[in-house]
C-alpha positions in Angstrom: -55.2 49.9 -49.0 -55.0 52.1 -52.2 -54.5 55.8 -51.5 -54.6 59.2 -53.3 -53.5 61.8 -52.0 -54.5 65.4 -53.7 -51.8 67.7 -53.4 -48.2 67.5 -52.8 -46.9 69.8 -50.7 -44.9 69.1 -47.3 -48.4 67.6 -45.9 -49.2 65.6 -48.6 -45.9 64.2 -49.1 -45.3 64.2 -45.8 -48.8 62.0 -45.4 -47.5 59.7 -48.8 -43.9 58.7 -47.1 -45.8 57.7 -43.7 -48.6 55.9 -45.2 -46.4 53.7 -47.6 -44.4 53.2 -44.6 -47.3 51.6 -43.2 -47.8 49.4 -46.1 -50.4 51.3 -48.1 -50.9 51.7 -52.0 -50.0 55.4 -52.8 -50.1 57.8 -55.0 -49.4 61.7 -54.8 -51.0 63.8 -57.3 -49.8 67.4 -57.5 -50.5 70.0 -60.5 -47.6 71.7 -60.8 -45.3 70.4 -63.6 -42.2 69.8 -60.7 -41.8 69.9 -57.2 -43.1 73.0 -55.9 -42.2 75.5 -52.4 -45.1 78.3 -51.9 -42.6 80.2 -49.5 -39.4 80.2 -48.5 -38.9 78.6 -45.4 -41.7 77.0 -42.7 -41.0 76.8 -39.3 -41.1 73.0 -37.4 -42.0 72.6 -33.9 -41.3 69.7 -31.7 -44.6 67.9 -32.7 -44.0 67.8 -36.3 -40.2 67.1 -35.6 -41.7 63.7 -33.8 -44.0 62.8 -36.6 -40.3 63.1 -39.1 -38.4 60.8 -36.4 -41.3 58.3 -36.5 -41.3 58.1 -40.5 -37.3 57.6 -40.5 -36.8 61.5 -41.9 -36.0 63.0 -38.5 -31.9 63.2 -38.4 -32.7 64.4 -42.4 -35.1 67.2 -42.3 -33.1 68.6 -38.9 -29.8 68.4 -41.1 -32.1 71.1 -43.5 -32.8 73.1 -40.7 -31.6 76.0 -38.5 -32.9 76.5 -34.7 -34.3 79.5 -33.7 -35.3 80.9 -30.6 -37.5 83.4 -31.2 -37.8 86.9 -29.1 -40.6 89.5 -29.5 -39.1 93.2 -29.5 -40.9 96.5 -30.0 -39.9 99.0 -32.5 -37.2 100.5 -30.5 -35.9 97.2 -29.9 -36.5 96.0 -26.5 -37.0 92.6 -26.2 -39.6 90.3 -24.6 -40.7 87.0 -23.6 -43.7 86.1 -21.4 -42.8 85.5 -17.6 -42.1 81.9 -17.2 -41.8 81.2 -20.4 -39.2 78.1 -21.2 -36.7 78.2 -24.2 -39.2 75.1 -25.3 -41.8 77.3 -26.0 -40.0 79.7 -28.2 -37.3 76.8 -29.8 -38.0 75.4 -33.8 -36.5 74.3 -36.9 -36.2 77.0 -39.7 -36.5 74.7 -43.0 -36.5 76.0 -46.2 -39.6 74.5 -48.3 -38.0 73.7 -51.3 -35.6 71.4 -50.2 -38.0 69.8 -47.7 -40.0 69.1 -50.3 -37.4 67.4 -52.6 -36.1 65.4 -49.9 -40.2 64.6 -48.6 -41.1 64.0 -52.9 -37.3 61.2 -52.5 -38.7 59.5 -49.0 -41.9 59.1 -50.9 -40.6 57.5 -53.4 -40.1 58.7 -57.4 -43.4 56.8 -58.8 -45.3 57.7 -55.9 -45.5 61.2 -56.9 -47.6 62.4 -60.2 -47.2 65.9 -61.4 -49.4 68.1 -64.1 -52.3 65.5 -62.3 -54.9 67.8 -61.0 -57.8 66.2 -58.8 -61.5 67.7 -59.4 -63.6 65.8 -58.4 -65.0 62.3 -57.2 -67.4 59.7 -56.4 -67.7 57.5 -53.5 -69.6 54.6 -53.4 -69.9 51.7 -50.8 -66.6 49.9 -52.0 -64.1 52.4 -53.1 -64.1 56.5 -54.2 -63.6 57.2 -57.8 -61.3 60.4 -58.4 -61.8 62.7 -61.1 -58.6 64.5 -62.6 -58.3 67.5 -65.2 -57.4 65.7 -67.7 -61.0 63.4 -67.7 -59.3 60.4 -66.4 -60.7 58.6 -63.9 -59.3 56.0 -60.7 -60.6 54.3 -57.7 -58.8 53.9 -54.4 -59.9 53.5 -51.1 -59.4 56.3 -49.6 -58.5 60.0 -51.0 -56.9 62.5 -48.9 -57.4 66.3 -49.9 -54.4 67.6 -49.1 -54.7 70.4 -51.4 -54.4 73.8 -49.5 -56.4 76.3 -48.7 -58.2 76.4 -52.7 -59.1 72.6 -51.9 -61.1 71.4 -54.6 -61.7 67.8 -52.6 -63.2 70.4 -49.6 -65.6 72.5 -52.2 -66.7 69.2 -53.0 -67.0 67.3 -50.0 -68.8 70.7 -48.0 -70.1 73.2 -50.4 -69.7 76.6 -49.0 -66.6 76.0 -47.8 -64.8 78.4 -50.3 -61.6 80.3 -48.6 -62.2 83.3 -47.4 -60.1 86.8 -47.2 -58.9 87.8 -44.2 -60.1 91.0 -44.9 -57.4 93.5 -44.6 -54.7 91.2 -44.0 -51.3 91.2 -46.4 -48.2 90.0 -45.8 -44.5 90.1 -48.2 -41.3 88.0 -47.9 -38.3 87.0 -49.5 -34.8 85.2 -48.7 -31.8 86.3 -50.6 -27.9 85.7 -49.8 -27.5 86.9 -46.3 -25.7 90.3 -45.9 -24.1 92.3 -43.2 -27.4 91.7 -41.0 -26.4 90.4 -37.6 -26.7 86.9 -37.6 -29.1 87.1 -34.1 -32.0 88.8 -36.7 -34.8 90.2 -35.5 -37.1 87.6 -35.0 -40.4 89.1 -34.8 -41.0 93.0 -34.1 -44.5 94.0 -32.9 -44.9 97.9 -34.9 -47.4 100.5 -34.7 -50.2 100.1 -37.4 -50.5 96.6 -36.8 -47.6 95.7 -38.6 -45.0 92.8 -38.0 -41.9 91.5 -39.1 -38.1 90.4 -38.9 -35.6 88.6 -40.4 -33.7 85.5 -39.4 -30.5 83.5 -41.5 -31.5 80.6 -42.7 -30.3 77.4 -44.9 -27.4 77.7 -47.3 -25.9 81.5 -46.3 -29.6 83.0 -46.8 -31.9 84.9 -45.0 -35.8 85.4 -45.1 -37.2 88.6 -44.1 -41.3 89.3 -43.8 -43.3 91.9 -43.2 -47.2 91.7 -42.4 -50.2 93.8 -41.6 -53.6 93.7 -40.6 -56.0 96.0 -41.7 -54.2 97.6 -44.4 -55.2 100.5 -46.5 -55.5 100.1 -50.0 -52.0 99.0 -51.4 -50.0 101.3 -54.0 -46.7 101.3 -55.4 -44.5 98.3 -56.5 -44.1 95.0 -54.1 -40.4 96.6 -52.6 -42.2 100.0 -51.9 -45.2 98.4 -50.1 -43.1 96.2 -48.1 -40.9 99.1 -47.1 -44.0 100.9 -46.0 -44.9 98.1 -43.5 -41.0 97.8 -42.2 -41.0 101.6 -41.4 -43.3 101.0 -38.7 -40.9 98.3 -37.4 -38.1 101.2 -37.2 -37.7 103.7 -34.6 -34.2 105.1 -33.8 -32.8 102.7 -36.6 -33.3 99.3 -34.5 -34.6 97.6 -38.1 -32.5 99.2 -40.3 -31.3 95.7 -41.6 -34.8 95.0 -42.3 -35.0 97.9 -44.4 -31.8 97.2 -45.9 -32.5 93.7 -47.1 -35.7 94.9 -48.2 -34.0 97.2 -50.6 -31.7 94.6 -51.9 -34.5 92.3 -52.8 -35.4 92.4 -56.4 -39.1 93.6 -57.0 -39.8 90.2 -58.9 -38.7 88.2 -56.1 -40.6 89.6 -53.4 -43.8 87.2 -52.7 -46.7 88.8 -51.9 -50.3 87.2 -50.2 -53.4 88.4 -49.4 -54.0 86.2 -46.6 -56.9 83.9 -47.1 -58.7 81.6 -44.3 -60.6 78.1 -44.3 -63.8 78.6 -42.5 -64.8 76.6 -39.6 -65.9 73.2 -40.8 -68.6 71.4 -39.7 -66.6 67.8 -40.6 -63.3 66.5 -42.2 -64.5 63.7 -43.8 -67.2 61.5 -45.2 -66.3 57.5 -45.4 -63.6 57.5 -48.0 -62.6 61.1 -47.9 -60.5 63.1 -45.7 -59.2 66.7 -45.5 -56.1 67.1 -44.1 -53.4 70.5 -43.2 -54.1 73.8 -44.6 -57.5 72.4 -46.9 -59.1 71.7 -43.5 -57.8 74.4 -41.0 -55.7 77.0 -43.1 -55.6 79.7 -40.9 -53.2 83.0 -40.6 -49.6 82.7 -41.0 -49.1 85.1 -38.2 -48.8 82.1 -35.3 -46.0 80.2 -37.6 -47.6 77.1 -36.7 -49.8 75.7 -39.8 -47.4 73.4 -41.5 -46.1 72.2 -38.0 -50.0 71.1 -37.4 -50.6 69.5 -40.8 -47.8 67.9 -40.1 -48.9 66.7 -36.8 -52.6 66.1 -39.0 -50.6 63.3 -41.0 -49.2 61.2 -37.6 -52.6 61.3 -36.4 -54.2 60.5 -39.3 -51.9 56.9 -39.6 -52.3 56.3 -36.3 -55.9 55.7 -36.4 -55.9 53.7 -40.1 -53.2 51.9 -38.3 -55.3 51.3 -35.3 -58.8 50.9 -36.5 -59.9 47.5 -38.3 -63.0 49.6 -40.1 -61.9 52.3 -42.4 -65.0 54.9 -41.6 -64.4 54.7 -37.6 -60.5 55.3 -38.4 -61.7 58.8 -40.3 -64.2 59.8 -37.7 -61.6 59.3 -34.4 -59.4 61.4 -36.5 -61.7 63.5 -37.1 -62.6 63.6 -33.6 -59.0 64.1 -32.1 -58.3 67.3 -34.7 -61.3 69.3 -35.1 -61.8 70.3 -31.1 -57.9 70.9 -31.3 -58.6 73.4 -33.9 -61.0 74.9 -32.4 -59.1 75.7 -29.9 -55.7 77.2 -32.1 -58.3 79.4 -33.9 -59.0 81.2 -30.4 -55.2 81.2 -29.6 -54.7 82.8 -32.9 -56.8 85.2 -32.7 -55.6 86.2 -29.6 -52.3 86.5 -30.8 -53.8 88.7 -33.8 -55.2 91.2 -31.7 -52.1 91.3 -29.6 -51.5 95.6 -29.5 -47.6 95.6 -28.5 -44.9 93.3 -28.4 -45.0 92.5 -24.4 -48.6 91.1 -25.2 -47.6 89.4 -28.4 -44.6 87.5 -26.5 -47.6 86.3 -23.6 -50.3 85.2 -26.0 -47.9 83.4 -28.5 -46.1 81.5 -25.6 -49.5 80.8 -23.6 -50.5 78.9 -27.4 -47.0 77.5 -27.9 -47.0 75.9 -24.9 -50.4 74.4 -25.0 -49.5 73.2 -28.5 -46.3 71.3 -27.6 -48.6 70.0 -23.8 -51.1 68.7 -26.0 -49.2 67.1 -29.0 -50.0 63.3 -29.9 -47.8 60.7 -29.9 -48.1 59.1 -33.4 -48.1 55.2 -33.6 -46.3 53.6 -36.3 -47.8 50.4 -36.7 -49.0 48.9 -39.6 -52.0 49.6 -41.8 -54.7 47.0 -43.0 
């Protein structure tokens, strides 16, 4: 079977190394000129962990990584957790999404990957699905994953309508520099007044990522390091964030990465008979749960269980398409929940009530062979 994949972030690379593993024909096409990180670090739960293990990357990716246990405080810095609540439910893998990727871009393999190759298009017909790139070139395959974010050209195409849209009011800044005289514990996540959010935690190679978020934000002003410092000052009573504020400072203006948070409507279906969306182009949702790429992650072991397991191609798409969507469904209420969460004692019960139904409900990829 002869794949492209559109898009080669940690889902579509991720989705390349498995399905070559399996046996298929594939190739990656991403448009930046090099391997590429949008972010500093992504957070890995269990699930995805599994779906590493099962493509022969697991002791790899958890040598990249650095657990964290995450705590919800207030901004006088009390601390919470939901009552019963396990360590499980609050335990991943900080990874920092550059080196992921490289090591995801190696396990793929070197001529697996294409860069400056931007998919726009395609075709399908009974026998294969014809892909359109930037450059007017043309190939067939069998099967074409989008895999292409939240922008997805294969999902404008494939349901038209489906353009992101922004979740109104909704920013968020981060960075990761050298880490400093911040205590190594962080602040994980602190629930402020406003409706603003944020922490700090160390992370690979003597850094540490910081982020700040709101929701419903006022019309922004001032440079990147002044707006974020804005948001942190609501994470700050009696000086519990100071370090925030403090790494904040240190961060050059120019490195500061800023988003207006954008969402992937609901869909209506994931695929048609050759084509398949698959992580943030089908489901990109807030960042605020810290559970997308874990998901597309866990996308990409269900997705090669069921073209390992099905003998026609189209029925292999639409039980895949039948095990994700109602799952997303679902993580779109839990988020939401989480969203509207008002102080950090609420926060800490809605994120470990989705947490733990995530990590309950997680398949169990098969790794057999494909067709």
């Amino acid at each position: 079977m002869r794949v492209i994949i559109a898009g080669g972030g940690i889902v579509g690379l991720t989705a390349a190394t498995a399905l070559r593993r399996a046996g298929a024909d594939v190739v990656v096409c991403e448009q930046a000129p090099q391997v590429r990180a949008a972010g500093a670090s992504i957070g890995l739960w269990r699930n995805a962990l599994e779906v590493f293990a099962g493509i022969g990357l697991g002791e790899r990716v958890d040598a990249l990584g650095t657990g964290v246990s995450t705590w919800f405080y207030d901004a006088s810095g009390r601390g919470f957790r939901a009552p019963g609540a396990t360590d499980e439910d609050h335990d991943f893998l900080l990874v920092p999404r550059l080196q992921l990727n490289e090591l995801l871009a190696e396990a793929a393999g070197g001529s697996t990957v294409r860069y400056d190759s931007k998919v726009i298009g395609f075709e399908e017909d009974g026998d294969a699905v014809t892909v359109r790139f930037a450059d007017g070139s043309h190939e067939r395959a069998d099967l074409l994953i989008g895999a292409d974010g939240v922008f997805s050209r294969v999902r404008e195409q494939l349901l038209p309508g489906s353009t992101a849209q922004e979740h109104r009011g909704h920013h968020a800044w981060r960075a990761t520099l050298p880490s400093r005289n911040e205590p190594a514990r962080g602040s994980v996540l602190t629930v402020g007044s406003r409706r603003s959010r944020g922490g700090y935690v160390r992370t690979y190679g003597g850094m540490t990522m910081w982020m700040v978020n709101q929701f419903d934000c006022s019309p922004l002003s001032g440079s990147l390091k002044q707006q974020a410092l804005e948001r942190a000052a609501h994470l700050n009573d009696n000086g519990w964030n100071d370090a925030l504020v403090e790494l904040i400072e240190a961060t050059p203006d120019e490195a500061i990465l800023h988003n207006r948070v954008m969402l992937v409507p609901p869909l209506p279906r994931w695929t048609s008979d050759r084509v398949v969306l698959i992580g943030d182009a089908a489901h990109g949702l807030s960042p605020h749960i810290a559970a997308g790429g874990t998901l597309g992650v866990e996308d990409v072991g269900v997705l090669t269980r069921e073209l390992c397991g099905q003998p026609d191609l189209r029925q292999a798409l639409k039980a895949y398409e039948a095990d994700r969507a109602p799952r997303y469904a679902s993580v779109r209420d839990f988020s939401l929940a989480v969203e509207n969460a008002a102080t950090a004692p609420q926060y800490a019960e809605h994120y470990a009530a989705f947490s733990h139904w995530m990590l309950a409900g997680a398949p169990r990829p098969d790794q057999a062979r494909t067709r």
